[in-house]
C-alpha positions, 0 to 999 in steps of 0.5 A, a space after each residue: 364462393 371466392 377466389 383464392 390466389 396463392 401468392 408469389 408470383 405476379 402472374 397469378 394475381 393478374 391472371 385472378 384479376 382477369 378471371 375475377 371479371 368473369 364473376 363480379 360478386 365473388 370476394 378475392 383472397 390473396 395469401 402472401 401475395 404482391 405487396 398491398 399498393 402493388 397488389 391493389 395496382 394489379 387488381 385496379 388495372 382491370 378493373 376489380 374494386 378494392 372492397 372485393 380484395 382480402 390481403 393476407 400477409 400471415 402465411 409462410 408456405 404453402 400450407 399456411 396459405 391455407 391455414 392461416 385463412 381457414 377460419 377467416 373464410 369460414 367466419 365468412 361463409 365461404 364453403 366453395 373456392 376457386 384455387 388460383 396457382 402456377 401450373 408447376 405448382 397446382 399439384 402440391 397445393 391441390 393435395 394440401 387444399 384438399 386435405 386443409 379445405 376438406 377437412 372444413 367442409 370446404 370445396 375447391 376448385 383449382 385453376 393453373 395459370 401457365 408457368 415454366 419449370 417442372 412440377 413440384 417432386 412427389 417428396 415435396 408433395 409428399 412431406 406438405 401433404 403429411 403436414 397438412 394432416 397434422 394440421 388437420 388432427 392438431 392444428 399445428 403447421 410444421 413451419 418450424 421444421 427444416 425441409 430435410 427433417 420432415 
């Protein structure tokens, strides 16, 4: 098992933190989070060591959150996953964990952290969802595409 932080907004990364001192020997992935001495800072506060942090810096989306990790989390065993996001967020990141994670055998359990804003529109759910099924047959992402041609 780990922890899975989708990065870009700080209230996630303390909020994982908080929840990581429920489980002591879990590793803790951060995808395009806070940067590293600030990420490190957060974590520190309360009391999660170091040695238990993977940053990752690679992603873009949302969908690279996922993808750019996959094969790293996989080499490391990791088949089970607790998804740590913004509750106006977790719609779209649970259809693209699903979808990227499933698809490798990975379970996935996610978490909202209490945010303002509406939730994510369906198209938007929608066209990330379309791309992680792309990934999944040809491990291409669509990060290069302009949101209104998808």
């Amino acid at each position: 098992k780990a922890i899975l932080v989708l990065g870009g907004h700080e209230e996630r990364e303390i909020f994982a933190a908080k929840f990581a001192q429920t489980y002591p020997d879990l590793p803790i992935w951060v995808s395009g989070g806070s940067p590293v001495d600030y990420a490190h800072k957060i974590f520190a506060i309360e009391g999660i060591n170091s040695d238990r942090l993977n940053l990752d810096y690679h992603a873009v989306d949302t969908l690279t959150n996922f993808t750019s990790l996959i094969d790293e989390m996989k080499a490391a065993g990791i088949d089970n996953v607790y998804l740590i996001t913004s509750e106006n967020h977790l719609n779209r990141a649970e259809i693209i964990g699903l979808i990227v994670f499933g698809s490798q055998g990975i379970t996935m359990h996610p978490i909202s952290v209490p945010s303002e804003g509406d939730p994510e529109s369906l198209s938007k759910c929608l066209r990330d969802s379309i791309r992680a099924v792309i990934w999944v047959f040809t491990g291409e992402t669509g990060t290069e595409l302009k949101e209104d041609q998808l």
